[in-house]
C-alpha positions in Angstrom: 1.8 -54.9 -2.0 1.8 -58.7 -1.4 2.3 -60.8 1.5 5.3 -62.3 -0.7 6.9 -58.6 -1.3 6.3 -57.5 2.2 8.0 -60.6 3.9 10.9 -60.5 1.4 11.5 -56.5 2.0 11.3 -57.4 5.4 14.0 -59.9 5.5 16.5 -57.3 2.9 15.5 -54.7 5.6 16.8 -57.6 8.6 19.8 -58.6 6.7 20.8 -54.4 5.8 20.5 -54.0 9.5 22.4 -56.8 10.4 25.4 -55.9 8.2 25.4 -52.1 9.3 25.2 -53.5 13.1 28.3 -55.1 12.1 30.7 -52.4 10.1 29.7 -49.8 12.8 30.7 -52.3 15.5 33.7 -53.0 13.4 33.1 -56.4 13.8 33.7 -59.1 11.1 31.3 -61.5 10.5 32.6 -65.0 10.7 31.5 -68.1 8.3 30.5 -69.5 12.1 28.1 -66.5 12.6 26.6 -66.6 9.2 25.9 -70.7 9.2 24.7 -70.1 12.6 22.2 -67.5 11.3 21.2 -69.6 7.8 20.4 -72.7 10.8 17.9 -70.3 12.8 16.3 -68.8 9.5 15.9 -72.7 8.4 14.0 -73.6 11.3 12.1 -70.3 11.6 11.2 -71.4 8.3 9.6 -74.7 9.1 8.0 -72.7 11.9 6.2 -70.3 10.0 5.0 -72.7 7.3 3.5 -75.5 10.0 1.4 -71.6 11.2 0.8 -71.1 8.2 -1.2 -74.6 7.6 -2.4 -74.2 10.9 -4.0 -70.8 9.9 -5.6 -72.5 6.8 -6.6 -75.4 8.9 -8.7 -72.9 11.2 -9.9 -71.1 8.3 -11.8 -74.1 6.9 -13.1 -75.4 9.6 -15.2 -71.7 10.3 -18.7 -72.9 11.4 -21.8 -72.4 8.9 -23.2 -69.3 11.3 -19.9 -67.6 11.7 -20.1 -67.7 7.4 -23.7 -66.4 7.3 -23.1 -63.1 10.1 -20.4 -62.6 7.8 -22.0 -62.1 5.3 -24.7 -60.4 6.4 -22.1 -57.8 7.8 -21.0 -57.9 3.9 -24.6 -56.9 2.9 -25.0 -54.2 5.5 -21.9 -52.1 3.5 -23.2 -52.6 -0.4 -24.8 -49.2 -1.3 -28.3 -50.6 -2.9 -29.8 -48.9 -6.0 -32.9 -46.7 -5.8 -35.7 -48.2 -7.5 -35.9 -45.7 -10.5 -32.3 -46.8 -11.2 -33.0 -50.3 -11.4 -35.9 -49.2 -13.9 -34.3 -46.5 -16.2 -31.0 -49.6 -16.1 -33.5 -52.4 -16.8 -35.1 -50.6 -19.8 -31.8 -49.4 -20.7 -30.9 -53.6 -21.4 -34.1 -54.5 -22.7 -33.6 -51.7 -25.3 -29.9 -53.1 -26.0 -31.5 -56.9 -26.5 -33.9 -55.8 -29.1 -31.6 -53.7 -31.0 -29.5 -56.2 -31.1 -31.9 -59.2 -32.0 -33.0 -57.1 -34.8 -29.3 -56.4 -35.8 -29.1 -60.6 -35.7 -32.2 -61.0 -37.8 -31.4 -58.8 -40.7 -27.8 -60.1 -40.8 -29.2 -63.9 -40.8 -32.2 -62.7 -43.4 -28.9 -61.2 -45.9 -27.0 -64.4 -45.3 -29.8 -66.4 -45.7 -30.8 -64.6 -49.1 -27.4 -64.4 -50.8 -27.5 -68.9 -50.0 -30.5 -69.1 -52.2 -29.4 -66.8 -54.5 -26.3 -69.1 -55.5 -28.1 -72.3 -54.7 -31.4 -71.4 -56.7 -30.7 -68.3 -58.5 -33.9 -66.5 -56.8 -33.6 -64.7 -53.5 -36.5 -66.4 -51.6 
């Protein structure tokens, strides 16, 4: 779930609660109360998106070392192949370009053929 779908469940889930708050009180909610609430929201708002640049601000400036122990904590979790993998998967490619290079030749020596056959009337 994203950030987006979590904040806005969050805020049905807020206003839900609000509204039951307020038939089990038997209270009505006044226009005053409801502008009063859309004023606090508005400048919660502004709030959370000057954190938010904040947060992105802090993010960029993240020192060259603090990147590279990150990464190497990165490195430490990635499950490495054996080396008899990495050769049965090597040979397992090399096998695939050659069958396909030869696949590309004998296409390009047909086309090639059936061009001098209508240009010159001979195959090669």
């Amino acid at each position: 779930m994203s950030k987006k779908q979590k904040a806005l469940e969050a805020e049905l889930a807020e206003k839900n609660s609000d509204a039951q708050d307020d038939i089990s009180q038997g209270v009505i909610v006044t226009e005053e109360k409801t502008k009063a609430k859309e004023k606090d929201k508005s400048k919660d708002k502004g709030k959370k998106e000057k954190n938010k640049k904040k947060k992105k601000d802090k993010k960029e400036k993240r020192s060259f070392g603090r990147r590279v122990k990150e990464t190497a904590s990165e490195l430490k979790k990635v499950t490495w192949p054996t080396f008899g993998e990495v050769c049965k998967k090597t040979g397992i490619v090399i096998a695939f370009v050659l069958i396909f290079g030869l696949f590309l030749y004998g296409v390009n020596y047909l086309l090639g053929g059936l061009v001098n056959l209508l240009n010159h009337g001979s195959w090669f």
